[in-house]
N, C-alpha and C positions, 0 to 999 in steps of 0.2 A: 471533561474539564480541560480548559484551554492551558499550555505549560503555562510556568510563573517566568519570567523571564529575571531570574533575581541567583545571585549564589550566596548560599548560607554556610553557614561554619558551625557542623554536626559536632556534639556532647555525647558520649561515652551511653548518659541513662536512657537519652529517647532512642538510636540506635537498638541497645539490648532490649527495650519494653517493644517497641515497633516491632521487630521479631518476634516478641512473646505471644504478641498479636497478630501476627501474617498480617503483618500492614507494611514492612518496608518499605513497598513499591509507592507507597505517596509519596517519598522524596524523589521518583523519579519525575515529579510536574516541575520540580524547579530547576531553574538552565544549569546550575552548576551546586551539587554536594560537595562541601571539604572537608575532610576529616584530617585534625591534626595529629602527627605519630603520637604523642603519648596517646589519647583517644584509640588511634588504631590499634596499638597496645593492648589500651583494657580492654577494648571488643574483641580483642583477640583472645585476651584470656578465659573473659567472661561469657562469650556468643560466638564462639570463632563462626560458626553459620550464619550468620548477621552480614559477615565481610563478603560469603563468598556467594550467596542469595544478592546482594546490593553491588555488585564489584561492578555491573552496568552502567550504575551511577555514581560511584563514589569514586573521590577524586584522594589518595594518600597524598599530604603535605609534611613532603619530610624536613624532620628540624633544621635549623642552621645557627648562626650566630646572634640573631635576631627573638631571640627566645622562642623560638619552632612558631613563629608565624612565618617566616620564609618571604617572599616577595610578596605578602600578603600585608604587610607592617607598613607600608606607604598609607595608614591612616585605614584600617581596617583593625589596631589593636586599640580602637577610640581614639584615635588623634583628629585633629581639626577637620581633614577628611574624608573621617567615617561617614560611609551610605545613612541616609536616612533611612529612618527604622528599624537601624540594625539591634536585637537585641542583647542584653551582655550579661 
């Protein structure tokens, strides 16, 4: 399968089930993983194996003043604009 030329913004539960499944490696089709710190948090509490199995492709988005979307809040936190299809 050809990559996805697309970056998504990784949730806490598909991370730890993907693991549970030796499936991580499908998010490596897509151009860019991000995982935002509280997220890296709970996978860390919850699957710390998750982080270090996927560390290839994941990208840590560490907080800032912007409520831990980081340079990512230019219209990626739903603002006018958000990528098409993004889902929330």
């Amino acid at each position: 399968m050809a990559p996805i030329d697309r970056t998504v913004v990784a949730d806490a539960g598909p991370l730890i089930h993907l693991d549970e499944l030796g499936c991580l490696d499908l998010l490596a089709d897509f151009g860019a993983v991000v995982v935002p710190d509280a997220v890296w948090r709970e996978v860390e509490r919850h699957r710390p194996r998750a982080l270090v199995l996927a560390a290839d492709f994941l990208t840590r988005q560490a907080e800032s003043g912007t409520g831990g979307w980081g340079d990512l809040s230019d219209g990626w936190a739903g603002g006018p604009r958000a990528p098409r299809g993004l889902c929330y």
